[in-house]
DOVOFI-786795 format. One record per residue (C-alpha): residue number from 1; x, y, z negated. Coordinates in Angstrom, 1 decimal. Example, Ala and Ser with C-alpha at 12.3 -4.5 7.8 and 13.67 -1.06 7.14 Angstrom:
<pts>
> 1, 12.3, -4.5, -7.8
> 2, 13.7, -1.1, -7.1
</pts>
This chain:
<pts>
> 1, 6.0, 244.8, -109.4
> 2, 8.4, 247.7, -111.3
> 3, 9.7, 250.7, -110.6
> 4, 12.6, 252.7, -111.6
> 5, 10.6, 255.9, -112.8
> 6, 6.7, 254.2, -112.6
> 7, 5.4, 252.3, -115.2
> 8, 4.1, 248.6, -114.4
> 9, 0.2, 249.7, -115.1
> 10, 0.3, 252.3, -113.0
> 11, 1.9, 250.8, -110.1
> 12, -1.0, 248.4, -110.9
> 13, -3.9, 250.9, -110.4
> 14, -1.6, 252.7, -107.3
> 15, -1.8, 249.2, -105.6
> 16, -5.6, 248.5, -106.4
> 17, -6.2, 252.1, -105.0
> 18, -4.2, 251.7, -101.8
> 19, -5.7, 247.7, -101.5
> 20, -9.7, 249.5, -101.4
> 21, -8.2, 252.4, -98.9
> 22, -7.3, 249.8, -96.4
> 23, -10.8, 248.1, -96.9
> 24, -8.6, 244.6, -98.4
> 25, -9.9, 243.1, -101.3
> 26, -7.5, 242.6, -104.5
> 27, -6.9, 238.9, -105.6
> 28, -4.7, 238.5, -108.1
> 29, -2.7, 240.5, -110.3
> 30, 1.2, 239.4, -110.6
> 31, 3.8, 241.2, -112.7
> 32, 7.6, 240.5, -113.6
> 33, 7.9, 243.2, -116.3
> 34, 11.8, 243.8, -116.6
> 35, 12.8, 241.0, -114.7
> 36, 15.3, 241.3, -112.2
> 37, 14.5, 240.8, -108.5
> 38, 18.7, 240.6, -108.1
> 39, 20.1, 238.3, -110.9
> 40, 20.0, 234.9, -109.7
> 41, 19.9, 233.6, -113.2
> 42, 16.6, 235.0, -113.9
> 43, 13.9, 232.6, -113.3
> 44, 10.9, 234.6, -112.0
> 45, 7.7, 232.8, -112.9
> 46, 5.2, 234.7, -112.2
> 47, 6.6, 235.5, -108.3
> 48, 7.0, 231.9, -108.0
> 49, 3.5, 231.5, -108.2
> 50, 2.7, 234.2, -106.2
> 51, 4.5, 232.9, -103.5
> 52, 3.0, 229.4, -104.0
> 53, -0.1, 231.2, -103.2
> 54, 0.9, 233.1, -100.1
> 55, 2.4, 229.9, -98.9
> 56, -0.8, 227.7, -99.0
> 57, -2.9, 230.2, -97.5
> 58, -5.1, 230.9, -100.7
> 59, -3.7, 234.5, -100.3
> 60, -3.9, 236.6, -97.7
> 61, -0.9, 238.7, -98.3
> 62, 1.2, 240.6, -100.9
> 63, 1.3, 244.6, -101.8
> 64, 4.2, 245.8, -103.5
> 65, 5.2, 249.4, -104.3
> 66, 8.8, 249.1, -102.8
> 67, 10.3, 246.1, -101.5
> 68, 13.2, 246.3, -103.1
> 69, 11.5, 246.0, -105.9
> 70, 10.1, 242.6, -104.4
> 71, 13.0, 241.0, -103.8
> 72, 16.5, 241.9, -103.5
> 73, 17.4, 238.2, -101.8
> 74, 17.5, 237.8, -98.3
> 75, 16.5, 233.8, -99.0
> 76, 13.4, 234.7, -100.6
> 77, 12.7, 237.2, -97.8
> 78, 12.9, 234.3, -95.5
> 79, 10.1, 232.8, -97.1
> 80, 7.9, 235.5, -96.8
> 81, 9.0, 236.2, -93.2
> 82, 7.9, 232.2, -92.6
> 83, 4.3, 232.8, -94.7
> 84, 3.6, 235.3, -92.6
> 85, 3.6, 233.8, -89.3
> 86, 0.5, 232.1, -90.7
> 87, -1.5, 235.2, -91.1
> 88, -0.2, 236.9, -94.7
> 89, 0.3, 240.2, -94.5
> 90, 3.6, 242.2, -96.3
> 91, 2.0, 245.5, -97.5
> 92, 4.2, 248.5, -99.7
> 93, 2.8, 252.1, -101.0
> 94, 3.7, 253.4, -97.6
> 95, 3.5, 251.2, -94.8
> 96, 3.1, 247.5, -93.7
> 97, 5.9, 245.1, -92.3
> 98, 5.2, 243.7, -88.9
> 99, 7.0, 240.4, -89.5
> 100, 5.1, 239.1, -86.1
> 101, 7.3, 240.8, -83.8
> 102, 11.3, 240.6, -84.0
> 103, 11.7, 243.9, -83.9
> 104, 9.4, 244.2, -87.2
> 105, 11.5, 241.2, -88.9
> 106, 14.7, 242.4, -88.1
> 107, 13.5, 245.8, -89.1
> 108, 12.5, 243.7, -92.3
> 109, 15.6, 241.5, -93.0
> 110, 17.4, 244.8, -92.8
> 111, 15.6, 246.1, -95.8
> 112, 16.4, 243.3, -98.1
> 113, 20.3, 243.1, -96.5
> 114, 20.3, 246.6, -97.2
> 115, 18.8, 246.0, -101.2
> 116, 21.0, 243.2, -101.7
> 117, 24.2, 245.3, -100.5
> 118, 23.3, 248.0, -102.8
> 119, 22.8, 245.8, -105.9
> 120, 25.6, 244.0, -105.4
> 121, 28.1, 247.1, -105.3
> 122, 26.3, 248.0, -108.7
> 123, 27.2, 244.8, -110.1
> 124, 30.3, 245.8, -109.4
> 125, 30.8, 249.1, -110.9
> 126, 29.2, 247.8, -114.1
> 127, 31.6, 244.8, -114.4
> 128, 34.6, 247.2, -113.8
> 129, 33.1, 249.2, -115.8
> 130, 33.0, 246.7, -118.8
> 131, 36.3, 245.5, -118.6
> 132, 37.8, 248.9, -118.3
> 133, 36.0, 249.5, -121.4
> 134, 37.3, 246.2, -122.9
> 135, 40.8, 247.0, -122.3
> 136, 40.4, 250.6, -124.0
> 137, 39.3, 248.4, -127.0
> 138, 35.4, 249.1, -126.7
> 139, 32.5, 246.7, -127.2
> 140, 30.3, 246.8, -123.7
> 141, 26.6, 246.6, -125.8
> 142, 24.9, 243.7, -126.4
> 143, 23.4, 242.3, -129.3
> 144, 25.0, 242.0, -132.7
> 145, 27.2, 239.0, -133.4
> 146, 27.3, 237.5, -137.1
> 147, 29.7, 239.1, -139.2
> 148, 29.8, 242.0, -137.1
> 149, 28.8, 245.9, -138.0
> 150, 25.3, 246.7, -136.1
> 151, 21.8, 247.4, -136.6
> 152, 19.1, 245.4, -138.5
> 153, 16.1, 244.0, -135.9
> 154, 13.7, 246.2, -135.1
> 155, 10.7, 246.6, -137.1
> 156, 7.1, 246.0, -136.4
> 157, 5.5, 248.9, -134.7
> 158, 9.2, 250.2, -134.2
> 159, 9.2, 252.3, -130.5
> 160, 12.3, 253.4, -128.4
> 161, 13.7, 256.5, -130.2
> 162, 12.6, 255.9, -133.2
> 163, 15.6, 255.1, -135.6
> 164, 17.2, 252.0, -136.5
> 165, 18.7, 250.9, -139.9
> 166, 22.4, 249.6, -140.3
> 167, 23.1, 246.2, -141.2
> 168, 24.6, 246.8, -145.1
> 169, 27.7, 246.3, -145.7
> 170, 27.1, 243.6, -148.5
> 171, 25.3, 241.2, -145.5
> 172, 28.3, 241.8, -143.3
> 173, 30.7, 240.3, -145.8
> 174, 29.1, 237.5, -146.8
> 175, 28.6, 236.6, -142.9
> 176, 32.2, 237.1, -142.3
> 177, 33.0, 235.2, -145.1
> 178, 31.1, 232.1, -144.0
> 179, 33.2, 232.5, -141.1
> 180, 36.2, 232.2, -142.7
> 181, 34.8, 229.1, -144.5
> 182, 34.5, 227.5, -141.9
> 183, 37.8, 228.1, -140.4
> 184, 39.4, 227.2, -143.6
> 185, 37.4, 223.5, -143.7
> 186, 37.5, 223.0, -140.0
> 187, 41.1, 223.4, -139.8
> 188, 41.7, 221.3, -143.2
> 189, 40.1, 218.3, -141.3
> 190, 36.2, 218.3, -142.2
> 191, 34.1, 217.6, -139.0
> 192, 31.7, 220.0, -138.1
> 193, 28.7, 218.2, -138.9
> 194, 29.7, 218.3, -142.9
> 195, 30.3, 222.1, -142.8
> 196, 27.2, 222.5, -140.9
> 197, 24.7, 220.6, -143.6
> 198, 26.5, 222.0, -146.6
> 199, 25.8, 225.4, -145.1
> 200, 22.2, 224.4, -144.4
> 201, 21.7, 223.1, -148.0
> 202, 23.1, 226.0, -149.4
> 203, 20.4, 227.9, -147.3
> 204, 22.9, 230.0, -145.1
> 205, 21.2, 230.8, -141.8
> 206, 22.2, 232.4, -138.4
> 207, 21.2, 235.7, -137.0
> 208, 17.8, 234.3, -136.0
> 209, 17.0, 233.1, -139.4
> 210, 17.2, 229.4, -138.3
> 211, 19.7, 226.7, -140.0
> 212, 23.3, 226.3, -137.6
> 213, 23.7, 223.6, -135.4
> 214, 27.3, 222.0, -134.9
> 215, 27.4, 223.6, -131.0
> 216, 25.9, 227.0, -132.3
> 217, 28.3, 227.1, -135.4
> 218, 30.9, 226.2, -133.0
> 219, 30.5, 228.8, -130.6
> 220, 30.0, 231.5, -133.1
> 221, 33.6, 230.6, -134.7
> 222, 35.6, 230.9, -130.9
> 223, 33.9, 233.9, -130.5
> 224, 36.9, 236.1, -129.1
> 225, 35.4, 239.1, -131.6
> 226, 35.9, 237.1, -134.7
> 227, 39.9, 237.7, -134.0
> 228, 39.6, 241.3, -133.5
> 229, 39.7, 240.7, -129.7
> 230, 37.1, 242.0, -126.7
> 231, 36.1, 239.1, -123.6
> 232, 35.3, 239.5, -120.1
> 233, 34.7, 236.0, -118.6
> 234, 36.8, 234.0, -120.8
> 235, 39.9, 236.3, -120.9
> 236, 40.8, 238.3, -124.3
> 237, 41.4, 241.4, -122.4
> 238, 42.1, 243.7, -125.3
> 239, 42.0, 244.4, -128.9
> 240, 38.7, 246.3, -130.7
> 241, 39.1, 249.6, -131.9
> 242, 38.3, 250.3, -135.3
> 243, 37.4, 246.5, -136.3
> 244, 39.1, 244.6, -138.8
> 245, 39.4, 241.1, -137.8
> 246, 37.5, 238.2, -139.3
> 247, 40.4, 235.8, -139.0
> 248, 43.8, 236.3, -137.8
> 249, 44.5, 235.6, -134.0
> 250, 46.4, 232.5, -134.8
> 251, 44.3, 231.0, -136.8
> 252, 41.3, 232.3, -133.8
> 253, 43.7, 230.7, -131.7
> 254, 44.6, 227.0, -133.0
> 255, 41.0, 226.8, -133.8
> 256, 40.0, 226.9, -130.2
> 257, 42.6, 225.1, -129.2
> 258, 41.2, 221.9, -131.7
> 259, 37.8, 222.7, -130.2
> 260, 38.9, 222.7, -126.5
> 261, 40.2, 219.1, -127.0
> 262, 37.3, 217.4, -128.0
> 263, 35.5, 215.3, -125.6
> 264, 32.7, 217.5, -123.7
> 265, 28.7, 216.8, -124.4
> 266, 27.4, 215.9, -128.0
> 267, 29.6, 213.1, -129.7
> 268, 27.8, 209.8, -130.3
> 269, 26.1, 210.0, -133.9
> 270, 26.2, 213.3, -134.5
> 271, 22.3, 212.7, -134.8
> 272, 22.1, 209.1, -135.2
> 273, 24.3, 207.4, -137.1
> 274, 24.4, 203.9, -135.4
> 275, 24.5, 205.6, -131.8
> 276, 26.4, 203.6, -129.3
> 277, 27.1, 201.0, -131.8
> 278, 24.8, 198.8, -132.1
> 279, 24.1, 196.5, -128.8
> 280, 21.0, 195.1, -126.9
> 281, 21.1, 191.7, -125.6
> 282, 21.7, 192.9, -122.1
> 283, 25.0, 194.1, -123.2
> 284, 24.2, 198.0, -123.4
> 285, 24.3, 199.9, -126.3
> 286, 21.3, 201.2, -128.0
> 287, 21.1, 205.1, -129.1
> 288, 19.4, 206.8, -131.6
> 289, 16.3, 208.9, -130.3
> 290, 12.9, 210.2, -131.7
> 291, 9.8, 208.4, -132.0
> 292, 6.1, 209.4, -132.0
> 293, 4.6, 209.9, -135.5
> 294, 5.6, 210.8, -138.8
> 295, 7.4, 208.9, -141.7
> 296, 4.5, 208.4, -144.2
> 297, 7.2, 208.7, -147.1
> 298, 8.3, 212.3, -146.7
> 299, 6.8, 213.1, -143.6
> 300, 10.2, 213.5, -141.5
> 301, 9.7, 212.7, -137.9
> 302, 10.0, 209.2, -136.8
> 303, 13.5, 207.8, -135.4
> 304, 14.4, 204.7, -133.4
> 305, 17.2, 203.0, -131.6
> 306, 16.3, 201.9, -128.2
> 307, 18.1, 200.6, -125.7
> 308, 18.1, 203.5, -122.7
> 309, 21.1, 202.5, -120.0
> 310, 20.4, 198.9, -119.9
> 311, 17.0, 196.9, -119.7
> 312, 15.0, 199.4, -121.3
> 313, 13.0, 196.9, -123.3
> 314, 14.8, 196.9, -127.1
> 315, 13.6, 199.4, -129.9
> 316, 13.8, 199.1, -133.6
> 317, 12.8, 202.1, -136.4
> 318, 16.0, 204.0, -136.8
> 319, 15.3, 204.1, -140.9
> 320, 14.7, 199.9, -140.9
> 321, 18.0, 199.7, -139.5
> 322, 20.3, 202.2, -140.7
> 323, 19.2, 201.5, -144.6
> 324, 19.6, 197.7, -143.7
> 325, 23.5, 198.5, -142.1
> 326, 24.1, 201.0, -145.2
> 327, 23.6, 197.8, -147.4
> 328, 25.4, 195.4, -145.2
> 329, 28.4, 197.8, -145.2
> 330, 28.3, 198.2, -149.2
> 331, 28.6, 194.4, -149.3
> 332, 30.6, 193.2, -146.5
> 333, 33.3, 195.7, -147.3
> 334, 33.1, 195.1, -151.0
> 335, 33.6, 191.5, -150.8
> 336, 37.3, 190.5, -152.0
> 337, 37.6, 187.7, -149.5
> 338, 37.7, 189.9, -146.9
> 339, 41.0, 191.8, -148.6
> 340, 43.7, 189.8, -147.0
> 341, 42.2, 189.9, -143.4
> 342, 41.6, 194.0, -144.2
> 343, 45.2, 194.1, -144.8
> 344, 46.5, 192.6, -141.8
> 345, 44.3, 194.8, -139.7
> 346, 45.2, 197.8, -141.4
> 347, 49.2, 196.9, -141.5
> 348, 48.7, 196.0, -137.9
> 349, 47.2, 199.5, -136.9
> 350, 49.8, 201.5, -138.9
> 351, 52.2, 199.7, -137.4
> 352, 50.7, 200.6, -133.7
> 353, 50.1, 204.3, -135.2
> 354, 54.2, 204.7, -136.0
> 355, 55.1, 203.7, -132.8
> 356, 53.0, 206.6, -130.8
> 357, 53.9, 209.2, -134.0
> 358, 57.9, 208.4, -133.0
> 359, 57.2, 208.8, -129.2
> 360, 55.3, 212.2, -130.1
> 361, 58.0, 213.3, -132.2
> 362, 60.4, 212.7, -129.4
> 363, 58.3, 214.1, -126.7
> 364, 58.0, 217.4, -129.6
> 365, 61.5, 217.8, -129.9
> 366, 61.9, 218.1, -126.2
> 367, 59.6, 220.4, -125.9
> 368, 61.6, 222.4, -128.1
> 369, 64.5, 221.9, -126.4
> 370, 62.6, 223.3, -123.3
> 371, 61.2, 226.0, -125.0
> 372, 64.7, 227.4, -126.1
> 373, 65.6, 227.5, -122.0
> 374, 63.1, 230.8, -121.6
> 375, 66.5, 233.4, -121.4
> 376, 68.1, 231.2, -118.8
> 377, 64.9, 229.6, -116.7
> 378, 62.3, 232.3, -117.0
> 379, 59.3, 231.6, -118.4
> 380, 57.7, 230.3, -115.1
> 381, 60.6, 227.4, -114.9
> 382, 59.8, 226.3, -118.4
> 383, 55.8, 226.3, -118.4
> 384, 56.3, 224.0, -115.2
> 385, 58.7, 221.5, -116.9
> 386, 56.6, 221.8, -120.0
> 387, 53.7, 220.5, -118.7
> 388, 53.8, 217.1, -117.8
> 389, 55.5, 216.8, -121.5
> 390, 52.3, 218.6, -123.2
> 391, 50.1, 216.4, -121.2
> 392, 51.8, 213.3, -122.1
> 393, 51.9, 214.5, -125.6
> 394, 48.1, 214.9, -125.9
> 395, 47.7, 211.5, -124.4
> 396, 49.7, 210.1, -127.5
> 397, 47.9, 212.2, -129.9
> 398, 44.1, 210.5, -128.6
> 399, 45.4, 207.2, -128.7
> 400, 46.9, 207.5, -131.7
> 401, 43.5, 209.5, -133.1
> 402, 41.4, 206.5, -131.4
> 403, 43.0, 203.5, -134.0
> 404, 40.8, 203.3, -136.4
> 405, 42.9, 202.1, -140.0
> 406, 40.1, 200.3, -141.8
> 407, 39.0, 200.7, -145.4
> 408, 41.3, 199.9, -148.1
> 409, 41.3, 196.2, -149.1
> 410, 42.0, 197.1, -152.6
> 411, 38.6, 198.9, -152.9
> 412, 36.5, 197.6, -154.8
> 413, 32.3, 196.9, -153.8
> 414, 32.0, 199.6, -156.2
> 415, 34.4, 202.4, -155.1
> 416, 32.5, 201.1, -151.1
> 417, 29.6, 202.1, -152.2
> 418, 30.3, 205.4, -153.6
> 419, 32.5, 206.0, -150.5
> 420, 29.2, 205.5, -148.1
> 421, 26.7, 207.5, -150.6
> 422, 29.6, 210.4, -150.6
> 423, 29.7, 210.2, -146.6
> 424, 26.2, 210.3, -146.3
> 425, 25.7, 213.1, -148.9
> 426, 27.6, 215.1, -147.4
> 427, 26.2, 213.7, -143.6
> 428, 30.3, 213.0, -142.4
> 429, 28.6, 210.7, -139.9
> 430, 32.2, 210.4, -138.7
> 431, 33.8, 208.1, -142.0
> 432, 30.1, 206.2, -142.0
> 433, 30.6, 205.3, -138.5
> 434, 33.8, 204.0, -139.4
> 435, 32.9, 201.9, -141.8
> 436, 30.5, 200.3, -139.9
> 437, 32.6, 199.6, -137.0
> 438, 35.1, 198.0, -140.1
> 439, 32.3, 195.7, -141.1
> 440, 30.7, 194.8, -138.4
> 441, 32.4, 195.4, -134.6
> 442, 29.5, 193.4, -133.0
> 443, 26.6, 194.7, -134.4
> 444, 23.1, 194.0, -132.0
> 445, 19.4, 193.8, -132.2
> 446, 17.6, 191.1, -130.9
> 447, 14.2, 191.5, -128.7
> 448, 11.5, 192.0, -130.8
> 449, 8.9, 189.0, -131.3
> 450, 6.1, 191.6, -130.8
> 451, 4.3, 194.8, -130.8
> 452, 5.8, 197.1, -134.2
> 453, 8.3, 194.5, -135.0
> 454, 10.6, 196.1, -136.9
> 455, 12.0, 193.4, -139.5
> 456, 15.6, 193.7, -140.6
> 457, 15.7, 189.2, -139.0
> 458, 16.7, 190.9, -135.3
> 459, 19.6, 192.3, -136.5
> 460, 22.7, 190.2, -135.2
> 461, 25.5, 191.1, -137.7
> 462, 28.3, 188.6, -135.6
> 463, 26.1, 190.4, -132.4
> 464, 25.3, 186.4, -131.3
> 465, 21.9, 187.2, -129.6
> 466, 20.4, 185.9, -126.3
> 467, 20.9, 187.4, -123.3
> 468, 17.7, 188.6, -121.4
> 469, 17.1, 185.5, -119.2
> 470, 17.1, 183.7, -122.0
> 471, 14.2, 186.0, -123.9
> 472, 10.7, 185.7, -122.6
</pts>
């Protein structure tokens, strides 16, 4: 129940009063307070359960001040038109919808047709509106994005008119300057997940006070206002007036561009180190994930690996065997005998990586050639004949990215070990996962004997285990 110029309580007290007139007796109360009965992105609760009532009969109807301020849907309008032909009753602030009759629905469904035509041809005008506004180079409202001029939250108490302070000028900078730290490491080669937990230990925080995540810090960095540039659904439609911005369009630009061609979803150990690559018996890989209970060391949540596509049945504490692995990488890796079998791999996948650099190289310099064709093709011409050419290129450029060189064989168990404790300082889950696919590409867990078995003895380092007709 809302109302353009009525305030929620006292459409309240209106409906009680107008309930008693009719000599009906008021059940419950139900209230959407500034939620839209339009926007089908807004979940609406509270009429949900409403309905739920009407629709089992616990209710014997519904009063509402206006019904386009019920609903603005002819769908959901369907579903009150069906309650009611088991007795509930559609009351407003000045009259009551027959929905027995068909004259009295059709009268009805014209009503919400007539709500939903109207607030759709708002939508409209405001999303003209916005982009008109856009193109003239001025923001369309909204909250304040990091590193961007605006006003602090409001303050306790604080009630509309009152005023509202400016962010200063000092916390500006030193947002926009994390940005540009993060362009300048992401673009260097540093994975996400590094920037993210040096910013975190350093104690920088978001607009919401809470630590980045990789996705959050992510997003905030393509943000099209970090280049000086306003957005309407995805297109850069024009250029802010008055802004200086954070980071040059080009850099805004390859920087999305090295986002956009990452695989979608979360990457495998971005949380959990030994995701995807450690195996169950039944062949599937086992995944990181949390576990009831805390750590009694340091109170961190508990962690496990459990096998979740496959049998379902394998689990082992995350901590047991990611410090177990950590060790097993120092040595394996340090051990000298494994030098000359290091080498061949690594010559071996450098060869394999020249190969696909002089194909992309090729492919490049076509597209050059191409690209120098704009006078005398047109532009449309060239983008067509460019394509397959890009496409190809990028396929090159994953495979290429996807052979893994292992670890140097002249390094020694020493320099290993500092190379994992650097990784894992600095959580670049990325070079850990690397060297544990070096040192052992068949890592599994066997089944565990017995309730809380946990010991470091199910680990498979040559991933020999027995398959699950074999285990009891």
């Amino acid at each position: 129940m809302n109302g353009d110029t009525i305030k929620t309580d006292d459409q309240i007290e209106m409906g009680a009063e107008d309930i008693e007139r009719r000599g009906l007796r008021l059940g419950r109360v139900w209230r959407d307070d500034s939620l839209s009965a339009w926007n089908p992105k807004v979940a609406r609760q509270d009429w949900e359960k409403m309905m739920a009532r009407i629709e089992s009969g616990e209710s014997g109807g519904v009063w509402v001040l206006d019904l386009t301020r019920f609903t603005r849907k002819p769908i959901e309008g369907e579903r009150l038109i069906e309650a009611a032909q088991n007795g509930a009753r559609v009351l407003s602030r000045s009259m009551e919808y027959d929905l027995m009759t068909a004259d009295g629905r059709a009268a009805f469904r014209e009503a919400i047709v007539k709500a939903a035509q109207e607030s759709d041809k708002i939508s409209e005008r405001v999303t003209i509106g916005k982009r008109r506004r856009a193109r003239r180079g001025l923001p369309a409202g909204g909250s304040r994005g990091y590193g961007m001029p605006g006003l602090l939250p409001k303050p306790e108490g604080w009630r509309k008119g009152d005023p509202r302070t400016p962010v200063p000028d000092g916390q500006i900078e030193a947002e926009r300057e994390v940005i540009r730290e993060g362009y300048r490491r992401l673009l260097a080669g540093e994975s996400g997940s590094a920037v993210v937990a040096d910013l975190t230990a350093r104690g920088v925080r978001g607009l919401n006070g809470k630590p980045f995540t990789v996705a959050g810090f992510f997003s905030m960095l393509r943000r099209p206002a970090v280049a000086g540039l306003l957005n309407r659904h995805g297109d850069a439609v024009g250029e802010m007036v008055g802004a200086e911005p954070v980071v040059a369009r080009e850099l805004w630009e390859r920087l999305c561009a090295i986002l956009d061609a990452r695989r979608t979803g979360r990457p495998a150990g971005k949380v959990h180190v030994l995701s995807n690559l450690v195996f169950c018996p039944c062949g599937a890989p086992m995944r990181g994930r949390p576990a009831k209970g805390v750590y009694e060391q340091d109170g961190a949540p508990c962690r496990e690996y459990r096998c979740m596509v496959g049998c379902g049945r394998n689990a082992i504490d995350a901590r047991v065997l990611e410090r177990a692995v950590a060790v097993g990488v120092k040595t394996t890796l340090g051990d000298p005998k494994r030098a000359e079998r290091l080498a061949v791999r690594a010559a071996r996948v450098r060869g394999e990586k020249a190969k696909l650099q002089a194909e992309i190289d090729r492919l490049n310099t076509d597209a050059d050639s191409l690209a120098e064709k704009v006078h005398r093709w047109g532009e449309a011409r060239v983008e067509k004949a460019m394509g397959p050419l890009l496409r190809q290129i990028n396929t090159l450029e994953a495979r290429k990215a996807g052979l893994e060189e292992p670890e140097s064989p002249q390094v020694a168990a020493r320099e290993v070990a500092a190379e994992w404790d650097r990784a894992e300082r600095a959580a670049d889950l990325e070079a850990m996962r690397g060297m544990v696919r070096t040192a052992f590409p068949r890592l599994a867990v066997r089944y565990r004997t017995g309730w809380g078995d946990h010991s470091t003895e199910r680990i498979a380092w040559d991933g020999d285990v027995e398959r699950p007709d074999a285990a009891a």
